[in-house]
MDAnalysis code that builds the backbone (N, CA, C; Angstrom):
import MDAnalysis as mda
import numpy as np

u = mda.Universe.empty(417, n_residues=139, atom_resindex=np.repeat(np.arange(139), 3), trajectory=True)
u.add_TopologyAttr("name", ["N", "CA", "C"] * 139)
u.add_TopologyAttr("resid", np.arange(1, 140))
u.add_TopologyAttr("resname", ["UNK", "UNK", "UNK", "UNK", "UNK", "UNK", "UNK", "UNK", "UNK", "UNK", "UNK", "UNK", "UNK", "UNK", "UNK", "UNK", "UNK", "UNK", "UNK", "UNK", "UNK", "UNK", "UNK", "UNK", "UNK", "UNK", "UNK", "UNK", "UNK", "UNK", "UNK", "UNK", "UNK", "UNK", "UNK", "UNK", "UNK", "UNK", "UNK", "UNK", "UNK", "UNK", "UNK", "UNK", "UNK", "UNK", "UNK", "UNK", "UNK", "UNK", "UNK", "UNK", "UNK", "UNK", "UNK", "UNK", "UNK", "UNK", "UNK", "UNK", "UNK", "UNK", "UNK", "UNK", "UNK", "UNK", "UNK", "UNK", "UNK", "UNK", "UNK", "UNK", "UNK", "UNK", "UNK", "UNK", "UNK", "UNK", "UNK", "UNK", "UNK", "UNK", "UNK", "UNK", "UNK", "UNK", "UNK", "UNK", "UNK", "UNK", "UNK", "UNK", "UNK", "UNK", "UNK", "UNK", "UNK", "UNK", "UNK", "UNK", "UNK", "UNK", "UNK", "UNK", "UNK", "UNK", "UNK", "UNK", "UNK", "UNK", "UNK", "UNK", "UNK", "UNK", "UNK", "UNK", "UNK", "UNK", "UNK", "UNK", "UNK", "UNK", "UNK", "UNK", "UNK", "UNK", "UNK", "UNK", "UNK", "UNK", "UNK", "UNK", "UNK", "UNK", "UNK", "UNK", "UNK", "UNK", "UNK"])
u.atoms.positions = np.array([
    [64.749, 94.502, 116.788],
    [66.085, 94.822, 117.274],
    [67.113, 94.074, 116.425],
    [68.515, 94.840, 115.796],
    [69.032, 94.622, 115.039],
    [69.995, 93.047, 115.710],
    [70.401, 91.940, 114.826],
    [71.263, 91.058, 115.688],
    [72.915, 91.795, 115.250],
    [73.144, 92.293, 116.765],
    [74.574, 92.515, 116.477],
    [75.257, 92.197, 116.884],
    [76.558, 91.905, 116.831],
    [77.739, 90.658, 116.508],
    [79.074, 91.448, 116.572],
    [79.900, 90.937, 117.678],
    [81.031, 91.191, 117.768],
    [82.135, 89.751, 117.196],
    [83.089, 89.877, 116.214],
    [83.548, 88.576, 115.904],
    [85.222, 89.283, 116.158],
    [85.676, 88.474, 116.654],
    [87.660, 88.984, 116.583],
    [88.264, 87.075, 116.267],
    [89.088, 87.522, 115.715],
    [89.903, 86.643, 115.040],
    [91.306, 86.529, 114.771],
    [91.820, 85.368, 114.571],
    [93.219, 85.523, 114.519],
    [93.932, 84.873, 113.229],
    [94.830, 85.215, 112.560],
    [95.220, 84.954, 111.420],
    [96.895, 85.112, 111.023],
    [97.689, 84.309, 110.467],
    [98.866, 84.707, 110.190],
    [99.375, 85.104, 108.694],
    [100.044, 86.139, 108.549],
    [100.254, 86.141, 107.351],
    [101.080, 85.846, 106.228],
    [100.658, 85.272, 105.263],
    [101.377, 84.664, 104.089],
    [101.911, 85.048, 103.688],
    [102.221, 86.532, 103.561],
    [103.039, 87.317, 102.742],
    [104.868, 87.129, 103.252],
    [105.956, 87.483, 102.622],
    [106.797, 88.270, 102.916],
    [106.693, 89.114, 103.609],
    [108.006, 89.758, 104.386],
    [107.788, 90.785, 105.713],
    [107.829, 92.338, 104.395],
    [108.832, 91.997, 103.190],
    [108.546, 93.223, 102.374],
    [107.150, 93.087, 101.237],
    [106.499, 92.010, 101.557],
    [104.662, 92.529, 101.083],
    [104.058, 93.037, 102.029],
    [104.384, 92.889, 103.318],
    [102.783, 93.231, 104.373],
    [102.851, 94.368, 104.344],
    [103.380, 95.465, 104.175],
    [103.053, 96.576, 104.154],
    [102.038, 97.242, 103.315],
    [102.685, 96.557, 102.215],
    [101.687, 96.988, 100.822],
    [99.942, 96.178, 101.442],
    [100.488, 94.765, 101.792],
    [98.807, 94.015, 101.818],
    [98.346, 95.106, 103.144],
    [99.034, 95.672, 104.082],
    [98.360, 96.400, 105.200],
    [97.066, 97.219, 104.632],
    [98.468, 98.208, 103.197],
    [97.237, 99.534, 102.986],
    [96.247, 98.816, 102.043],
    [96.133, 98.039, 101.164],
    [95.473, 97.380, 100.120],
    [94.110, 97.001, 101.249],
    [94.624, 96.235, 102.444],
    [93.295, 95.654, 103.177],
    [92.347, 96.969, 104.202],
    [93.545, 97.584, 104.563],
    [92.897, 99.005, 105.121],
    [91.522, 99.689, 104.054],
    [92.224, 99.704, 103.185],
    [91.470, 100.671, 102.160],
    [90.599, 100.421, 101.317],
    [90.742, 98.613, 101.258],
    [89.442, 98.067, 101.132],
    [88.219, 97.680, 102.181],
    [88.904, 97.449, 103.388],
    [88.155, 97.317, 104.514],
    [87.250, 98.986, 104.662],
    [87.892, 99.871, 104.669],
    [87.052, 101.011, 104.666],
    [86.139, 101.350, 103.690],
    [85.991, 100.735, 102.409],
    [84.925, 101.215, 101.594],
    [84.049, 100.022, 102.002],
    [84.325, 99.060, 102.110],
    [83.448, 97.427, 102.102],
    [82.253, 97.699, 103.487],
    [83.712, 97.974, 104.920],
    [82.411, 98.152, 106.002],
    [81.455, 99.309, 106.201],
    [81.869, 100.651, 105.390],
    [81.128, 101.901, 105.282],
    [79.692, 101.195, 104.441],
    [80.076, 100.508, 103.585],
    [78.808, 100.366, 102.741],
    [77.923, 99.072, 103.341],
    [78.235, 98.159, 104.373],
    [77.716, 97.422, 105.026],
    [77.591, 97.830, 106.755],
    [78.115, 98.518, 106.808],
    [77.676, 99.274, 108.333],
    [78.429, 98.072, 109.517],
    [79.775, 98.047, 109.016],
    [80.663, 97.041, 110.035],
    [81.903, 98.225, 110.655],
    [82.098, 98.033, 112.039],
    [83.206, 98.424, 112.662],
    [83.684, 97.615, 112.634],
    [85.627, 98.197, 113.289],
    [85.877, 97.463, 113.753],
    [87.645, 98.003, 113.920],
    [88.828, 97.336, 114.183],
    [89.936, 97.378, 114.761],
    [90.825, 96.249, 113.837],
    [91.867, 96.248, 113.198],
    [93.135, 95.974, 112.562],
    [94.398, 95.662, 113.580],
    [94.869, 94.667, 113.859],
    [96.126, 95.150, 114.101],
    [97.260, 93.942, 113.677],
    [98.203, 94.730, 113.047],
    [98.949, 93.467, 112.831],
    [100.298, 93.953, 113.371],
    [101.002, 92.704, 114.003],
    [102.334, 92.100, 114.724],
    [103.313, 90.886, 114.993],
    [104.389, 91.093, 114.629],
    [104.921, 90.004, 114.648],
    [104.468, 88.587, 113.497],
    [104.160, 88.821, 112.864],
    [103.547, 88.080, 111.794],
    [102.421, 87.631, 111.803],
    [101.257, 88.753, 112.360],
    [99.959, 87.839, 112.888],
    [99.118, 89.182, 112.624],
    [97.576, 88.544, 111.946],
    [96.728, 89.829, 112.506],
    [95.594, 89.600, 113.670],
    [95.325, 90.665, 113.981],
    [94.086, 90.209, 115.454],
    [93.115, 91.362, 114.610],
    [91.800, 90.882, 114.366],
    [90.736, 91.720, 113.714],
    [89.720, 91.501, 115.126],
    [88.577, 92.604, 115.097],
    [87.488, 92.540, 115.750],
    [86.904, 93.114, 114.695],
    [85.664, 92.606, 114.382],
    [84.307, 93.418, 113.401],
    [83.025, 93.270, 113.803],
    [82.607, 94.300, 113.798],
    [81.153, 94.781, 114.950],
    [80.287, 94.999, 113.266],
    [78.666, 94.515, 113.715],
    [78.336, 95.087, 113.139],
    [76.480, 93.564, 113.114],
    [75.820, 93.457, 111.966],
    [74.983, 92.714, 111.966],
    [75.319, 91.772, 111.393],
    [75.088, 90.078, 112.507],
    [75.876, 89.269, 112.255],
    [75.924, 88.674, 110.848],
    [74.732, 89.057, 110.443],
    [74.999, 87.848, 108.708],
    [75.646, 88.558, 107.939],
    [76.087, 90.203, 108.271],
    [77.216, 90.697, 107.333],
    [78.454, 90.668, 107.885],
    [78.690, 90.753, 109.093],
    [80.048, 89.976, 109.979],
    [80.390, 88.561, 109.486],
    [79.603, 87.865, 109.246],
    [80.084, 86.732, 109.458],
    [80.026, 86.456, 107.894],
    [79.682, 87.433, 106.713],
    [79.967, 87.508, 105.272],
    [81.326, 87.841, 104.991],
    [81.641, 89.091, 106.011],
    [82.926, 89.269, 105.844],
    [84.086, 88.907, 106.814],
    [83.502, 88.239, 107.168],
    [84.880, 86.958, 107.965],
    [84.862, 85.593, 107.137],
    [84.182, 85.082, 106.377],
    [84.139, 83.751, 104.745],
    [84.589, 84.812, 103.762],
    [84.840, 85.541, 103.908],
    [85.789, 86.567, 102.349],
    [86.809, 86.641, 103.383],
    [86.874, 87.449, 104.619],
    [88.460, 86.937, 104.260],
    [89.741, 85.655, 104.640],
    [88.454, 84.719, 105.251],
    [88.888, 83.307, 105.575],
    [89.374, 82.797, 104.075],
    [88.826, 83.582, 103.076],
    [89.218, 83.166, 101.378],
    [90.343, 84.060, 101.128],
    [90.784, 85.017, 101.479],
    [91.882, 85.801, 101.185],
    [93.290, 85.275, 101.212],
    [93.930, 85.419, 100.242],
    [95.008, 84.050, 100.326],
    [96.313, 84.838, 101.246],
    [96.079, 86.369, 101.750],
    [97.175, 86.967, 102.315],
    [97.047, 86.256, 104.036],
    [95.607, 85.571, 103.825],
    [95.807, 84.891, 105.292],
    [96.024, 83.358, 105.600],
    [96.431, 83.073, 106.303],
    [96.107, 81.582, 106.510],
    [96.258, 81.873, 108.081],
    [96.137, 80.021, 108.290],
    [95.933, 79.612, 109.928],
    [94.400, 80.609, 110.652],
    [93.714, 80.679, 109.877],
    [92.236, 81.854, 110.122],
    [91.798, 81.186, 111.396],
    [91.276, 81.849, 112.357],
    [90.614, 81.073, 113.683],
    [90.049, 82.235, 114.281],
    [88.444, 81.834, 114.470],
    [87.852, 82.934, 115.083],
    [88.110, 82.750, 116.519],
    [88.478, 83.553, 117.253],
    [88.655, 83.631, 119.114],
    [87.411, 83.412, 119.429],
    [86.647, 84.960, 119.348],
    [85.365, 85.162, 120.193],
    [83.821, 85.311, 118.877],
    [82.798, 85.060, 119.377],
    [81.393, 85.502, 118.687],
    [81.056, 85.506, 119.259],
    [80.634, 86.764, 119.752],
    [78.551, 87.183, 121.109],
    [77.999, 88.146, 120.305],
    [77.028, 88.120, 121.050],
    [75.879, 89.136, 120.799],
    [76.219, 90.209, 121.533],
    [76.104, 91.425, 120.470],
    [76.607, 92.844, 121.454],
    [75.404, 93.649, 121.752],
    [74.646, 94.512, 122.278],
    [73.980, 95.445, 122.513],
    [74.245, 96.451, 121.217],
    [75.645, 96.888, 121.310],
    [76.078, 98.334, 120.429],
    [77.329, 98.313, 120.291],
    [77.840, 98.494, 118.967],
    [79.163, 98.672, 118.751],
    [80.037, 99.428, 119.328],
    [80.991, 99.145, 119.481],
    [82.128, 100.218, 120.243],
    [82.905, 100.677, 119.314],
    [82.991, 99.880, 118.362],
    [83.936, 100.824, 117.446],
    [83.482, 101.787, 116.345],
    [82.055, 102.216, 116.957],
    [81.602, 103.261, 116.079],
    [82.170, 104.669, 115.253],
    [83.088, 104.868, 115.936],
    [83.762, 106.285, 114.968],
    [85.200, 104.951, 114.003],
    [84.493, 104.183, 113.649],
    [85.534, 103.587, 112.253],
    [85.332, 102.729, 111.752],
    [85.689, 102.785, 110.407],
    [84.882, 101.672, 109.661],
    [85.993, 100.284, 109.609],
    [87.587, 100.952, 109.884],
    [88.678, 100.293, 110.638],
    [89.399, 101.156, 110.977],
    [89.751, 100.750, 112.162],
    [90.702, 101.562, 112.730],
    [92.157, 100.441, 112.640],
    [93.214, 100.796, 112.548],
    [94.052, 100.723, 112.963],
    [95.187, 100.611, 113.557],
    [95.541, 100.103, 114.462],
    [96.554, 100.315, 115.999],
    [97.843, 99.708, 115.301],
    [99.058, 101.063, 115.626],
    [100.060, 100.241, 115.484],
    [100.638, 99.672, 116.889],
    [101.666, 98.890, 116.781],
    [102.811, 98.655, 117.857],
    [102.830, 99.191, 118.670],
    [102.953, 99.275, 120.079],
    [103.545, 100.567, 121.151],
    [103.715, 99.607, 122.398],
    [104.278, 100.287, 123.308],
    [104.782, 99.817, 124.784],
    [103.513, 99.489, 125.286],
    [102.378, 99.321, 125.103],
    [101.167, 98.983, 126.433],
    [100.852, 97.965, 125.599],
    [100.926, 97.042, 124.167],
    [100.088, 96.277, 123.596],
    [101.467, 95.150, 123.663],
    [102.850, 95.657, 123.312],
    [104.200, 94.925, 123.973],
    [103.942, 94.350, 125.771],
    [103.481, 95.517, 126.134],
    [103.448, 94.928, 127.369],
    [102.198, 93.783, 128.167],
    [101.253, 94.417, 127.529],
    [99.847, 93.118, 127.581],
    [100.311, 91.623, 127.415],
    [101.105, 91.320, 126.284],
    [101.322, 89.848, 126.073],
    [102.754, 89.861, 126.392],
    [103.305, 90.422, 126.834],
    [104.821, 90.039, 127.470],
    [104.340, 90.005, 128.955],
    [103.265, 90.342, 129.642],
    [102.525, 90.282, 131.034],
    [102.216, 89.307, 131.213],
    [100.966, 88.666, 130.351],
    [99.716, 87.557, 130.462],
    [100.588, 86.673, 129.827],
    [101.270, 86.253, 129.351],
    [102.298, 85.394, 127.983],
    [103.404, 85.102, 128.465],
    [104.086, 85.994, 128.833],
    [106.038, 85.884, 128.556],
    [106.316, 85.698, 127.454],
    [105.335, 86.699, 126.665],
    [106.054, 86.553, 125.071],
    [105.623, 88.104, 124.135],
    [105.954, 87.716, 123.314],
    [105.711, 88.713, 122.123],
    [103.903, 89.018, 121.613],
    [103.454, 89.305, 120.629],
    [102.267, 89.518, 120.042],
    [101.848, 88.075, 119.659],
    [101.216, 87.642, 120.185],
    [100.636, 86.296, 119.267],
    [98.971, 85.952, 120.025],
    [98.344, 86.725, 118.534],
    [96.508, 86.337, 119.155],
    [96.334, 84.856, 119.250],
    [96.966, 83.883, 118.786],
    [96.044, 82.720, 119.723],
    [96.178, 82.270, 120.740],
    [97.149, 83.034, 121.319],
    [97.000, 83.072, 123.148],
    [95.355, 83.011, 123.512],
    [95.034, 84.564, 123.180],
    [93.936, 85.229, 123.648],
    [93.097, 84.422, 123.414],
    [91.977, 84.169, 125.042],
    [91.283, 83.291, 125.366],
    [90.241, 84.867, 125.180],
    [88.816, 83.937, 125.756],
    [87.285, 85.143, 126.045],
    [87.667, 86.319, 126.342],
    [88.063, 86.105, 128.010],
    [88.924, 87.380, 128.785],
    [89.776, 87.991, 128.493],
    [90.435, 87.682, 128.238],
    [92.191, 88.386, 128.044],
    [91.500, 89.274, 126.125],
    [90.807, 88.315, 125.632],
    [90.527, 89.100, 124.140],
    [89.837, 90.263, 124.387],
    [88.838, 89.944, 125.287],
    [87.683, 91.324, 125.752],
    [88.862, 92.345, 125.909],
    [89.653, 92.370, 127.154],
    [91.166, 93.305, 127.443],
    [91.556, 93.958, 126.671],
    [91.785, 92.930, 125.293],
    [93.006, 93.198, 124.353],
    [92.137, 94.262, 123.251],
    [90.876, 93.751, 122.815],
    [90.041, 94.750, 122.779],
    [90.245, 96.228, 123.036],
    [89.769, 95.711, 124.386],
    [89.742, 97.529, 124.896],
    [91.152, 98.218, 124.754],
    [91.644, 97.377, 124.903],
    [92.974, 98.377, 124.590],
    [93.468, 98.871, 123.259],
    [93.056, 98.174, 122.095],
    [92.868, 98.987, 121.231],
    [91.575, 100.139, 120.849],
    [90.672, 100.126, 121.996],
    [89.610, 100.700, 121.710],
    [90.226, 101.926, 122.015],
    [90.764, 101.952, 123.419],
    [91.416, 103.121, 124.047],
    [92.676, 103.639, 123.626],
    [93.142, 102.982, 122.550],
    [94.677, 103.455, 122.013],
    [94.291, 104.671, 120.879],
    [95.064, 105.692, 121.374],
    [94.752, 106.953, 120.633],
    [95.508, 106.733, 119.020],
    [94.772, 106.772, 118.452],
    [95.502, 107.327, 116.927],
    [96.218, 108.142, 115.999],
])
């Protein structure tokens, strides 16, 4: 039985507010050839100057590609939230998905918080949540 590994993480970014766009599609579009060819899911989202990643997949290649991009200089302040053992990926239809901004992910941490987007709030629980709610956010 395969060891599989859910890892989410939190990170702020180094860039200028007029680079992140460019580093968005650059990491999108490398993230999609990198986890297709290593068999990693997983979820993107960046806000307010922060990204929140989850990557599913088998842990010694999860946790290969969380030391590449703990080396990526578009990140700093890197801090993994959560690591368990999963049964089965959930983010199987993507190799990343995406989520932008909207009123229910505003409203999650202006709820639990009294504030804006900021993953190092997110404790075990509230990350599992925050999770699903990008699992369930239509594209």
């Amino acid at each position: 039985m395969p060891d599989l590994v859910r890892l989410t993480y939190a990170s702020s970014t180094s860039s200028s507010r007029a680079e992140v766009q460019g580093d968005l599609i650059d990491i999108l579009h490398s993230a999609q050839f990198y986890n297709a060819k290593h068999q990693i899911h997983g979820v993107l989202f960046y806000g307010n100057g922060y990204f929140f990643q989850c990557l599913e997949g088998q842990r010694k290649q999860v946790l290969k590609l969380y030391d590449k991009i703990s080396n990526d200089p578009r990140h700093k302040d890197i801090c993994i939230l959560t690591l368990k053992t999963i049964g089965m990926p959930e983010f199987t239809q993507w190799q990343m998905k995406y989520v932008l901004e909207d009123h229910g992910i505003r409203h999650f941490f202006l709820n639990h918080y009294g504030q804006c987007f900021n993953p190092y709030l997110l404790k075990e629980e509230m990350d599992q949540q925050f999770v699903q709610l990008l699992l369930n956010h239509q594209v």
